[in-house]
C-alpha positions as CSV (number, residue, x, y, z in Angstrom):
1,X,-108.7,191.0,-70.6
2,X,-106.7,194.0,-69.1
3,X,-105.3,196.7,-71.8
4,X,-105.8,196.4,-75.8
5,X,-102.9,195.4,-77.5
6,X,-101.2,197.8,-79.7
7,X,-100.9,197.2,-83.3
8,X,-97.6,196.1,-83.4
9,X,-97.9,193.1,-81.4
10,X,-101.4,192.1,-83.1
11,X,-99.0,192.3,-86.1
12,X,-96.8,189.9,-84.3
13,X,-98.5,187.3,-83.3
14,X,-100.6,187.4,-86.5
15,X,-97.2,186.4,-88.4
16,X,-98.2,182.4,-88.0
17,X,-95.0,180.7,-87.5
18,X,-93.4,177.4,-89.1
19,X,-93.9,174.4,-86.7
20,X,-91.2,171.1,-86.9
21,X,-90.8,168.7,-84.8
22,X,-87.4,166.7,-84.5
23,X,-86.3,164.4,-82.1
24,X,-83.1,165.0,-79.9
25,X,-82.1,161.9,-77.2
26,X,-85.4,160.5,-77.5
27,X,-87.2,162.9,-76.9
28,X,-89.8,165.0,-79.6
29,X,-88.6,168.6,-79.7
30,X,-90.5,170.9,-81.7
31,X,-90.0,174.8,-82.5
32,X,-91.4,177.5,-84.3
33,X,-89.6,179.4,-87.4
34,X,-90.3,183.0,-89.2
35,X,-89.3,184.3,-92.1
36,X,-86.6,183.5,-94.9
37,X,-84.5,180.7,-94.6
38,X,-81.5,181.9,-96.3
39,X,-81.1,184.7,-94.0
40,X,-78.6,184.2,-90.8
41,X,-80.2,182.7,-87.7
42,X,-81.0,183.7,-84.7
43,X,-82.5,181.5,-82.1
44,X,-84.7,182.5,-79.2
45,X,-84.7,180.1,-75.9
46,X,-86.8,181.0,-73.4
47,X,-87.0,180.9,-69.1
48,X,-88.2,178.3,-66.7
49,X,-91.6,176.7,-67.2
50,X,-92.7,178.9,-70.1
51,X,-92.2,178.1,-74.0
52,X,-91.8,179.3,-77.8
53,X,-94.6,181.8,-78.2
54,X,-93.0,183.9,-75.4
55,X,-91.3,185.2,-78.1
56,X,-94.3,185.1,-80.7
57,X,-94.4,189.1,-80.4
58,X,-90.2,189.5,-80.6
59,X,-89.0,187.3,-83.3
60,X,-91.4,188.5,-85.9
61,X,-89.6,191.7,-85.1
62,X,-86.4,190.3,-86.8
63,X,-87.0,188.6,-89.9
64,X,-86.2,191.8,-92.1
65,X,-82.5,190.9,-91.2
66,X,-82.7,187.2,-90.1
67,X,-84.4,183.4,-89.9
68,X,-86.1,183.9,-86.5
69,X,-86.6,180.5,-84.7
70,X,-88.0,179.4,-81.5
71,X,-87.4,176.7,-79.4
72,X,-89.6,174.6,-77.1
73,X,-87.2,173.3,-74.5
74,X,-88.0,169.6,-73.7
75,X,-90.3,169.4,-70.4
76,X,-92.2,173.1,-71.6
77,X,-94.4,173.8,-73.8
78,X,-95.3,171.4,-77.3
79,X,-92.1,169.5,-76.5
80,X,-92.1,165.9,-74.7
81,X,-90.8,165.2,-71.5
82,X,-87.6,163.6,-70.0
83,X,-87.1,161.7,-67.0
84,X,-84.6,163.8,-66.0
85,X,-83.2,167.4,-67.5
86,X,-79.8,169.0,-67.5
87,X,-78.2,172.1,-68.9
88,X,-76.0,170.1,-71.3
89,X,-79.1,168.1,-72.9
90,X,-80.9,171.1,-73.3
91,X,-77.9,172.9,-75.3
92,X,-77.9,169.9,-77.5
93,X,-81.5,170.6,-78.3
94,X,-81.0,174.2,-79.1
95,X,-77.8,172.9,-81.2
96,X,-80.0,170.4,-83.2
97,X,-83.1,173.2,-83.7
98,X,-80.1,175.1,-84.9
99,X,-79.1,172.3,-87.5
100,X,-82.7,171.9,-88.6
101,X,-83.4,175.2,-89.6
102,X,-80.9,175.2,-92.2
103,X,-79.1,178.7,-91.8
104,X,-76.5,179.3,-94.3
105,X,-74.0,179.7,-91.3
106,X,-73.1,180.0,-87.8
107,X,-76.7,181.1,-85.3
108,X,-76.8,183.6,-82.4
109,X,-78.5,182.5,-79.8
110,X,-80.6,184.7,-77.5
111,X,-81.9,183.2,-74.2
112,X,-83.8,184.6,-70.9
113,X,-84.0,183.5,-67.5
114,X,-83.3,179.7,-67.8
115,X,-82.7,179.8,-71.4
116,X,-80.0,182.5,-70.6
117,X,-78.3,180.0,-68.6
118,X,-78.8,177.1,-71.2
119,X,-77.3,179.8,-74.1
120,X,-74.6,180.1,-71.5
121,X,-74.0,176.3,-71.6
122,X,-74.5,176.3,-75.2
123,X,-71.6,179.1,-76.0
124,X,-69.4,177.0,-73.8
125,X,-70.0,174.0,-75.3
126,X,-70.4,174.9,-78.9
127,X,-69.0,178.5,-79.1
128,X,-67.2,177.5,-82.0
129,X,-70.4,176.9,-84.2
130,X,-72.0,179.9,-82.6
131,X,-71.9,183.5,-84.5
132,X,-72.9,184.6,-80.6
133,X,-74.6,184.0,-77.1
134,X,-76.8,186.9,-76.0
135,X,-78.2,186.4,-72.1
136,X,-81.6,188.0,-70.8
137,X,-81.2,188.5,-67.2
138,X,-80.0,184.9,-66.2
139,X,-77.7,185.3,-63.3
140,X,-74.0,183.8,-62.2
141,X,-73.3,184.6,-59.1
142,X,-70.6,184.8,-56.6
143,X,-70.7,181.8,-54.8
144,X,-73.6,181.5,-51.8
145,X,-74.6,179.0,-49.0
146,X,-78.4,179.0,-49.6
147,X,-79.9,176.9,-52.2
148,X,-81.4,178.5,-54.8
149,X,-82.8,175.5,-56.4
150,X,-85.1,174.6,-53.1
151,X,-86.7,178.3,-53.3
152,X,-87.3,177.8,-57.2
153,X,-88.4,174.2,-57.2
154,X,-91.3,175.6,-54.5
155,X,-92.5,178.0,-56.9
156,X,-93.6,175.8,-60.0
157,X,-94.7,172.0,-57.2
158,X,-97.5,170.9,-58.0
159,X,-99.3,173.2,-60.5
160,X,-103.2,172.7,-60.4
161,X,-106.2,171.7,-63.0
162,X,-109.1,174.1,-64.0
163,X,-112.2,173.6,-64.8
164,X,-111.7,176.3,-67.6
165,X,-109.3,178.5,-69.3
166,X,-110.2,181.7,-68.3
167,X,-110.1,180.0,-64.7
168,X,-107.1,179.0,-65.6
169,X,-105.2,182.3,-67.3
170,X,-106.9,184.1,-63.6
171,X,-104.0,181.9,-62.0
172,X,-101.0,183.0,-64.0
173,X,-98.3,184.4,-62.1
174,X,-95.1,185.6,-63.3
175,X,-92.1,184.4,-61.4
176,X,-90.4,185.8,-59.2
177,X,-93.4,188.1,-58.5
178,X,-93.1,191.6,-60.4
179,X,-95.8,194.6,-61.9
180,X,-96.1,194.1,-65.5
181,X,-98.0,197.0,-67.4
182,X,-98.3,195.1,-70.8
183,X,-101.3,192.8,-69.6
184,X,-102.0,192.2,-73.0
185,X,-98.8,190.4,-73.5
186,X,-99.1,188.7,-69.9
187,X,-102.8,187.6,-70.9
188,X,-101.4,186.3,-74.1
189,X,-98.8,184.0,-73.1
190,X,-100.8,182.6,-70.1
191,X,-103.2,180.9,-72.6
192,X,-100.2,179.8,-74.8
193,X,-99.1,178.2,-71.2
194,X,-102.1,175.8,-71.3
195,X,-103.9,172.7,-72.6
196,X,-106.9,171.1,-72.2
197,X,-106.7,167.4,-70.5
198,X,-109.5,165.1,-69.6
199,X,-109.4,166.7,-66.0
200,X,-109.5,170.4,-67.0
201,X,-106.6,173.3,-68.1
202,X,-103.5,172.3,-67.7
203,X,-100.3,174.3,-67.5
204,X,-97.8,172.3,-70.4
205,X,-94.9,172.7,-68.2
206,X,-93.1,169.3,-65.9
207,X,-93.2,170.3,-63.0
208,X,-89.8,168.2,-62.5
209,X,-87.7,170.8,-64.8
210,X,-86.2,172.6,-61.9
211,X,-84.8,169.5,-60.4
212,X,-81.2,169.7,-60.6
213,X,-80.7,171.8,-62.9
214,X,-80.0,174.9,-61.5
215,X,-76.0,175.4,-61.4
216,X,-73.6,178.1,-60.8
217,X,-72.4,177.8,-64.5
218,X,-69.8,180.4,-63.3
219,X,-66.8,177.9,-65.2
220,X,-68.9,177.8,-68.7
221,X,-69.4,181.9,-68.8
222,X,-65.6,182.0,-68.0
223,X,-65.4,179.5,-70.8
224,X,-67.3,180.8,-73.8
225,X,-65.0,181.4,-77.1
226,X,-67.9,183.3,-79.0
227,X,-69.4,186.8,-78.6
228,X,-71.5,187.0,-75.7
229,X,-73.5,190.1,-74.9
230,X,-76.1,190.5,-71.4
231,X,-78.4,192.5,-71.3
232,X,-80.3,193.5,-67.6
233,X,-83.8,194.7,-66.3
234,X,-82.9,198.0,-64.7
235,X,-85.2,196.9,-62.0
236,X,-84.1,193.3,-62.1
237,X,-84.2,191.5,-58.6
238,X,-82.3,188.6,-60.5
239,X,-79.3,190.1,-61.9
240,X,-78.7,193.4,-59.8
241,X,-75.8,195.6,-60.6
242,X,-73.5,193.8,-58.6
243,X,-74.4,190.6,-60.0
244,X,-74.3,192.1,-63.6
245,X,-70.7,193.4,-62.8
246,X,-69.0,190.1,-61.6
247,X,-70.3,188.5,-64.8
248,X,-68.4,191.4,-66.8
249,X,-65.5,190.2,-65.0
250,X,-66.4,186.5,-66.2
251,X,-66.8,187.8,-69.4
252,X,-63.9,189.2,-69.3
253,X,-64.4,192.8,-69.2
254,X,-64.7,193.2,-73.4
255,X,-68.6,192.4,-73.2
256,X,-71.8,194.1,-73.2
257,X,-73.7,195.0,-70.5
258,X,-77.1,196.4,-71.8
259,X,-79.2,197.5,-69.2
260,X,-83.1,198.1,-70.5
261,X,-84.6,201.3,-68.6
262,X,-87.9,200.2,-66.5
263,X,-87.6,196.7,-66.9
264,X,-88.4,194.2,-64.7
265,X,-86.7,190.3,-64.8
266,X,-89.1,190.0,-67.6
267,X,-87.5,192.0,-69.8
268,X,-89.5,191.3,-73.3
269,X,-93.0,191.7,-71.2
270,X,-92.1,195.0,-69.8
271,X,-90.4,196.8,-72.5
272,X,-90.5,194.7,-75.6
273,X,-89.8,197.8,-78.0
274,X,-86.8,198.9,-76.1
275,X,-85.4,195.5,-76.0
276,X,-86.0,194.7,-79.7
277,X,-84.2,198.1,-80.5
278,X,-81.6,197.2,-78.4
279,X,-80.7,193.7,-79.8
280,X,-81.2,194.8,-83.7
281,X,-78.0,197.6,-82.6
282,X,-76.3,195.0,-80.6
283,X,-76.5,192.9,-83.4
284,X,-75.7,195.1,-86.5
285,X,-72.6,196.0,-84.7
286,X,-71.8,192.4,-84.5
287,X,-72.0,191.9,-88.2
288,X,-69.7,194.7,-89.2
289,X,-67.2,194.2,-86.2
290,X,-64.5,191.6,-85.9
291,X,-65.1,189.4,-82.7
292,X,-63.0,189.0,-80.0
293,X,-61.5,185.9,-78.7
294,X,-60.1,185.2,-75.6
295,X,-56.4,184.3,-75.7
């Protein structure tokens, strides 16, 4: 089981969420929703292959201020499965989570990893219903010749069946590969990544999510007409410095760059505390500030 869990994250994940289920092209989407509805909203969208209660032990963190939700991308997690996924479809799911929730105005949206890129899409897209796009170490980069997508499609092919779940939670890896201290956490959302089948433990995620879907999205950050805020892993191998500094530039050189001391790509599992201080700042001086628009 690896280290006990402090008492603030038992807290955390003892604060039993709101489930809903809506449907969005088709498909059932369901999320998960903490504390009072009339309070602004803030959604959470998390990376590639994982789900919701990745942020089970962050968005509890929130709901003195705000109406936390969480959203289980279609293909992940308690969410049904497409035949095919794209960046746009996904930002139309976050949009109508959004709409369901009821917040009396305009959401932020906070995303990592994949969901980074999919707020990115959605602060393009819908920046004008948006209070403000925050990204978790998702990267745009310069423009390469390698694929990206053949190296991450190979890292989530073919995931296997156990005969139990502690066999199961043994094979949890995070991707790409880094130390994580917090094995609590790590241990936590590996059994939150599985269900039982007929066959065994299965990990919830379709294995077919990475197909196609990973773009530069360097035109949509250029794009985005709302606040938008990144915040890094100091010790990131996804969005090194240089890669954090060219999306400044997309940004437009008037957005934050919040770099997390220690962290790894998996920012929330690493230093959870530091990135919840973080964001609550980030966002306080959002709601007493005027936002900028591009011209």
């Amino acid at each position: 089981m690896g280290s006990a869990a402090p008492s603030w994250f038992d807290a955390a994940v003892a604060a039993e969420p709101t489930e809903r289920d809506i449907q969005v092209a088709g498909t059932r989407i369901r999320y998960l929703s903490w504390g009072d509805a009339e309070k602004p909203g803030l959604v959470f969208v998390h990376g590639g292959a994982a789900h919701a209660h990745w942020w089970s032990f962050i968005a509890p963190l929130f709901t003195s201020q705000w109406h936390a939700v969480a959203i289980h991308l279609s293909g992940h997690g308690d969410s049904g499965r497409r035949d095919t996924y794209t960046h746009e479809l996904w930002a139309e799911e976050v949009m109508a989570v959004a709409d369901d929730a009821g917040f009396p105005g305009p959401p932020v949206i906070v995303g990592h990893s994949l969901g980074g890129m999919v707020t990115i899409q959605t602060a393009a897209s819908y920046g004008n219903d948006l209070a403000g796009a925050v990204i978790i170490d998702a990267p745009v980069r310069r423009p390469v010749p390698e694929s990206e997508e053949s190296r991450s499609g190979r890292a989530f092919r073919a995931p296997g069946t156990y005969r139990t779940l502690d066999e199961a939670v043994s094979h949890f890896r995070l991707i790409p590969p880094q130390p994580c201290d917090n094995e609590y956490i790590v241990d936590y959302i590996a059994r939150m990544s599985l269900r039982a089948t007929d066959a065994g433990w299965a990990w919830k995620f379709d294995p077919k999510i990475f197909a196609g879907t990973l773009v530069a999205l360097r035109d949509q950050l250029t794009s985005v007409n709302c606040r938008v805020a990144l915040f890094t892993g100091e010790r990131s191998v996804v969005v090194p410095p240089d890669t954090a500094a060219y999306m400044y530039e997309l940004m437009g050189r008037v957005s934050p760059v919040i770099e997390i001391p220690e962290a790894y790509h998996h920012v929330t599992l690493d230093q959870p505390l530091a990135f919840v201080a973080a964001l609550r700042t980030l966002l306080a001086d959002w709601h007493h500030s005027v936002a900028f628009r591009r011209t």
